[in-house]
C-alpha positions in Angstrom: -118.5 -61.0 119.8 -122.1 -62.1 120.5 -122.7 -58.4 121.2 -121.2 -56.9 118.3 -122.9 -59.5 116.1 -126.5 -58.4 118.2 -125.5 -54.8 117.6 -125.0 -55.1 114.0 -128.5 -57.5 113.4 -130.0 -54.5 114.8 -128.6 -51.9 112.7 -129.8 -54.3 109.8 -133.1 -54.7 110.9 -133.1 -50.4 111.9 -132.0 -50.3 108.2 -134.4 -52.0 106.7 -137.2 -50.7 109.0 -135.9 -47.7 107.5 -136.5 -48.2 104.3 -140.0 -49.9 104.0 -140.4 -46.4 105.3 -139.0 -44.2 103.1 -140.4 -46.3 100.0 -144.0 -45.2 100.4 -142.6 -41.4 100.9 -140.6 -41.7 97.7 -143.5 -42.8 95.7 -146.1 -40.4 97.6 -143.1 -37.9 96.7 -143.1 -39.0 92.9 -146.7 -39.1 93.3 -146.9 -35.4 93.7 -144.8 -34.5 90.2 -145.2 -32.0 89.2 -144.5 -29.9 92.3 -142.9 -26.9 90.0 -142.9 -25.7 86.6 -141.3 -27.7 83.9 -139.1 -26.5 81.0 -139.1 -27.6 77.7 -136.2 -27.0 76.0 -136.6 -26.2 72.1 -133.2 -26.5 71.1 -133.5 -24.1 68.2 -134.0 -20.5 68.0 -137.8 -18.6 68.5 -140.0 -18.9 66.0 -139.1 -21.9 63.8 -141.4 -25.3 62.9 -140.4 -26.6 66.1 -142.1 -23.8 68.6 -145.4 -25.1 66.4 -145.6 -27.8 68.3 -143.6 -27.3 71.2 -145.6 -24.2 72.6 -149.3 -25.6 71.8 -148.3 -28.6 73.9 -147.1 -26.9 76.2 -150.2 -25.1 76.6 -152.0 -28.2 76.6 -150.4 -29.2 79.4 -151.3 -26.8 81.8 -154.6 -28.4 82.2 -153.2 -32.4 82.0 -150.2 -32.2 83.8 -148.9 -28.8 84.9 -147.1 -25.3 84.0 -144.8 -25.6 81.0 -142.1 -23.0 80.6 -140.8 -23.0 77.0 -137.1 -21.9 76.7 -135.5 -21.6 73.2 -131.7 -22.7 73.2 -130.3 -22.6 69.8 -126.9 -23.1 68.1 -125.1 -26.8 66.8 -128.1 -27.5 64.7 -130.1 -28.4 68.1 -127.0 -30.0 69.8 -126.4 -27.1 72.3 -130.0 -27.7 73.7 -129.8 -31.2 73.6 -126.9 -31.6 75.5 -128.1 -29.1 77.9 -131.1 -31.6 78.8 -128.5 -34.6 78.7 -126.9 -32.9 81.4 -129.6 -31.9 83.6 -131.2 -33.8 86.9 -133.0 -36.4 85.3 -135.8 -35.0 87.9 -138.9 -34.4 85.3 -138.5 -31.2 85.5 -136.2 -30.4 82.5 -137.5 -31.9 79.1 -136.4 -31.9 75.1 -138.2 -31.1 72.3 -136.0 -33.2 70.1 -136.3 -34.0 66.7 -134.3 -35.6 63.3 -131.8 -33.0 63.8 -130.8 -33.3 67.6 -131.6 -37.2 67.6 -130.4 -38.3 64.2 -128.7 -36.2 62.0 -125.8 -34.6 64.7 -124.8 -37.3 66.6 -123.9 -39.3 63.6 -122.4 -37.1 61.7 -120.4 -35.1 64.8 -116.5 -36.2 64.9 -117.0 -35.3 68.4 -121.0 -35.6 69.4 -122.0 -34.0 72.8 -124.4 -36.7 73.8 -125.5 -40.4 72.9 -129.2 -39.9 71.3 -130.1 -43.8 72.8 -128.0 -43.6 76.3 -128.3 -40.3 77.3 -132.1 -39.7 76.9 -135.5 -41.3 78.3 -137.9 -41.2 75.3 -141.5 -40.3 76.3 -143.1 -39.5 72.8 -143.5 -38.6 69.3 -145.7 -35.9 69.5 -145.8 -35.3 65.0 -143.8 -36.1 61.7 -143.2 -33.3 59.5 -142.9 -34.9 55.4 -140.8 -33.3 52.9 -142.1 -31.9 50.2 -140.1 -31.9 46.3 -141.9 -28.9 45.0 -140.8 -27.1 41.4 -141.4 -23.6 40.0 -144.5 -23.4 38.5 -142.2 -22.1 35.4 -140.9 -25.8 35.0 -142.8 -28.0 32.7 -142.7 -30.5 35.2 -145.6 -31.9 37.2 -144.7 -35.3 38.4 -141.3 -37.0 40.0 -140.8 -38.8 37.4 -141.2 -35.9 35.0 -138.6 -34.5 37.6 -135.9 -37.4 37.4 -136.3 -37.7 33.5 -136.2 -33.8 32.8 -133.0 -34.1 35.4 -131.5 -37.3 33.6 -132.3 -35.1 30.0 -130.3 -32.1 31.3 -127.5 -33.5 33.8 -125.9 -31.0 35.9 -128.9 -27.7 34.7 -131.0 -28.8 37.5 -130.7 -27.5 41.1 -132.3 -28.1 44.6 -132.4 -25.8 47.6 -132.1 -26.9 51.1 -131.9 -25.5 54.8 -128.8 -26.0 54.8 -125.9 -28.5 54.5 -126.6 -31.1 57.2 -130.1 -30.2 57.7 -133.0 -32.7 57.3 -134.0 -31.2 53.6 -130.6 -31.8 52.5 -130.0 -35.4 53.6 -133.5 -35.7 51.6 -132.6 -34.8 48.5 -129.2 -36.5 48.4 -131.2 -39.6 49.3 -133.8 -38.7 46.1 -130.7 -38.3 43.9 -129.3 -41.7 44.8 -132.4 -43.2 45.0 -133.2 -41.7 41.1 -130.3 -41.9 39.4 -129.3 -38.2 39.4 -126.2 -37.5 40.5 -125.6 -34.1 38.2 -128.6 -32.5 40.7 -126.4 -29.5 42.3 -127.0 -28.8 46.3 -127.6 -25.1 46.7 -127.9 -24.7 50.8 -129.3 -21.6 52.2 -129.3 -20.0 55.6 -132.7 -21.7 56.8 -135.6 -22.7 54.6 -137.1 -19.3 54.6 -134.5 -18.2 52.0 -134.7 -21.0 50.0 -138.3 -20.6 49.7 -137.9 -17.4 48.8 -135.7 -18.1 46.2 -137.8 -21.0 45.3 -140.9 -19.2 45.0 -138.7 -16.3 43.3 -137.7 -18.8 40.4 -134.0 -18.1 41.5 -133.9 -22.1 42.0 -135.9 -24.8 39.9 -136.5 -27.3 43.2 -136.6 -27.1 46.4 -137.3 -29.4 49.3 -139.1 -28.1 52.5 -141.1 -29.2 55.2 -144.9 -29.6 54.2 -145.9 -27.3 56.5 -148.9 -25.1 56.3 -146.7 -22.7 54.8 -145.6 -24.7 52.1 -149.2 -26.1 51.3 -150.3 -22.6 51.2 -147.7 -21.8 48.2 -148.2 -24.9 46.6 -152.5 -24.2 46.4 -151.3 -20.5 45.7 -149.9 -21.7 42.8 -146.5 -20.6 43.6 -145.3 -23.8 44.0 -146.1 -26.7 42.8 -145.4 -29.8 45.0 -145.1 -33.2 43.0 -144.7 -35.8 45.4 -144.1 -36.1 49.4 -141.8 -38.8 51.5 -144.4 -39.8 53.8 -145.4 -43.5 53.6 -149.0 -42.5 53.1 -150.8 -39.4 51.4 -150.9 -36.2 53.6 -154.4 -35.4 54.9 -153.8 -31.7 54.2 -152.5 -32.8 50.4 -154.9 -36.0 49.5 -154.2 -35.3 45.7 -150.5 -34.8 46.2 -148.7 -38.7 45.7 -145.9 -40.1 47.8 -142.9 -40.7 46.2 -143.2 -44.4 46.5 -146.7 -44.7 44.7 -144.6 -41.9 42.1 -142.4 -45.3 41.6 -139.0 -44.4 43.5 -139.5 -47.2 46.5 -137.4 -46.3 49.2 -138.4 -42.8 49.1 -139.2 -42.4 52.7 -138.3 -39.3 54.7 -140.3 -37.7 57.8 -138.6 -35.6 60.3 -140.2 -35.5 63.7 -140.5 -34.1 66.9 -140.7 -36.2 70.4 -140.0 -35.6 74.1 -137.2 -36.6 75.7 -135.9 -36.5 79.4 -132.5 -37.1 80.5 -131.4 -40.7 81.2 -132.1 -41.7 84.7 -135.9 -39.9 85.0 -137.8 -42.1 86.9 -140.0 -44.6 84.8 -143.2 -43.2 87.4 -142.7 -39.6 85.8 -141.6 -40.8 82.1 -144.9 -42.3 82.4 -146.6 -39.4 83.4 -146.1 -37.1 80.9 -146.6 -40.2 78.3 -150.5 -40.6 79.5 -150.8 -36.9 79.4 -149.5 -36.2 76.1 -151.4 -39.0 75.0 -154.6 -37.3 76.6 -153.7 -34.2 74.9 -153.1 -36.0 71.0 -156.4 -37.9 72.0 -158.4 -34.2 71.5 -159.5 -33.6 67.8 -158.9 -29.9 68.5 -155.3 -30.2 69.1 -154.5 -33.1 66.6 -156.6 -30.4 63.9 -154.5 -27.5 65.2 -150.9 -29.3 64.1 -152.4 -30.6 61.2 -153.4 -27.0 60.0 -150.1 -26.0 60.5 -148.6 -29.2 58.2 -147.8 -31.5 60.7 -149.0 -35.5 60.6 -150.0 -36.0 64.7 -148.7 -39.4 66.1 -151.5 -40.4 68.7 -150.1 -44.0 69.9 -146.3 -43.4 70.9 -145.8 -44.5 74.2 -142.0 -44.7 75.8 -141.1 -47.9 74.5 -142.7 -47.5 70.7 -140.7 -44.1 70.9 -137.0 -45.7 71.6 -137.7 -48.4 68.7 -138.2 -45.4 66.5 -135.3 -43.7 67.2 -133.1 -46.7 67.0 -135.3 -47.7 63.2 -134.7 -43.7 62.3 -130.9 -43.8 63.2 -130.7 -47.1 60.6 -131.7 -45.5 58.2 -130.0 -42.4 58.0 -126.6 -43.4 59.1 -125.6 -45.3 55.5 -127.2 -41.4 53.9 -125.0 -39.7 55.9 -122.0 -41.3 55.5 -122.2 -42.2 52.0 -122.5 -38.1 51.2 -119.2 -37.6 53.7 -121.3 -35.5 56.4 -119.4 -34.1 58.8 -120.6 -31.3 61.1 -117.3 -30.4 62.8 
């Protein structure tokens, strides 16, 4: 007995000889990341708002934190590529380009959703919040929201809005303006993507229409083309200064910002999350690059570190859930 008890003290001690060992390796190991190129996954197809800031960080990163291999993975409204990454070896090496869609708007309103947005992901950071615009034919003698809620109140059930689609972002923003305003009669005309309805928009095929702000947009709107009366940011856009929130236009409440963040699968070690946090945070540091999204109608986020990210998810999810089940959302 004594030497089976000696035996198995010695194993114990072998053990943990073992380990403060093989502690120092796994850090040197993690300290080494990255050893190979990562992928981002942009869980929509090429081409769309999201590759306008997925690739340019990407190509930031070369020089901060290593190779960047952007892979497009559309389909579910960004669920297929978001589940992808849930499912991957939380390693640091496989990395989302999430956003209101993937994060917000599917899981809640999926019967069956593919992946927890809060347990399944390691949030690293907001990279930028894209505002929605409520922009009118120039034809309309309207040049205010509240011109736009009393010409809708004046004429209930004439007025019409276009969205990307039913589910999408700009749709869950202008059910939100009509609840918010009193204006129920407003009819929801979804299109195929927010190209055709901006066609149609800038057509005069539809009266209102609710896009991102992007460069695009702003472009139309200075154009002439389109004429933007308020946005859902909590503060003035610095590419539209003369352009008022929808707040200071007197509908309080009147908040809506999609965005797009970085997210690992659950389980990355905190060393790595925290890697790519100080390098993105490097990268949104440079007045080159925060100019670059901000041409291109995005609002860069320069102080969202891991922690600051998973509170805004959790205060984003809040907020839409009551939206999207008031309107009966349901994606499949």
């Amino acid at each position: 007995m004594t030497r089976r008890r000696d035996l198995l003290v010695g194993l114990l001690a072998a053990g943990a000889l073992a380990a403060s060992v093989l502690a120092p390796l796994r850090v040197l190991a993690q300290s080494k990341y990255p050893e190979r190129p990562i992928r981002l996954v942009i869980p929509f197809p090429p081409g769309g708002v999201n590759d306008a800031v997925g690739r340019p960080w990407a190509d930031k990163m070369k020089s901060l934190l290593g190779t960047v291999v952007v892979e497009n993975q559309g389909g579910a409204g960004g669920s297929i590529g978001a589940a992808a990454v849930a499912r991957a070896q939380p390693d640091g090496y496989t990395i989302l380009l999430g956003g209101g869609g993937s994060h917000i708007i599917n899981p809640i309103a999926a019967n069956r959703p593919l992946y927890d947005p809060i347990k399944d992901f390691e949030p690293i950071s907001i990279l930028a919040v894209t505002t929605i615009g409520i922009a009118v034919h120039p034809s309309l003698p309207i040049h205010s929201l509240k011109e736009l809620i009393d010409y809708a109140k004046a004429s209930p059930g004439k007025l019409s809005y276009g969205s990307a689609g039913i589910g999408s972002f700009n749709n869950l923003t202008g059910e939100l303006l009509k609840s918010l305003a009193g204006t129920a009669d407003i009819v929801h005309v979804p299109y195929k993507g927010a190209g055709p309805a901006l066609t149609d928009a800038v057509s005069g095929h539809i009266p209102v229409v609710l896009p991102n702000a992007t460069g695009q947009v702003i472009a139309l709107h200075r154009s002439g083309k389109l004429r933007i009366v308020a946005v859902t940011s909590p503060a003035r856009l610095v590419a539209l200064p003369d352009i008022p929130t929808a707040v200071e236009a007197g509908l309080p409440g009147m908040i809506a910002q999609n965005f797009t963040g970085l997210f690992a699968p659950a389980g990355t070690p905190p060393a790595i999350v925290g890697q790519i946090s100080r390098a993105t945070r490097a990268a949104m540091a440079e007045p080159e690059f925060r100019e670059l999204l901000v041409k291109s109608g995005f609002e860069p986020q320069v102080d969202f570190d891991p922690r600051k990210t998973r509170a805004f998810v959790q205060e984003e999810i809040a907020r839409w859930a009551p939206v999207i089940r008031a309107i009966g959302l349901k994606l499949d």
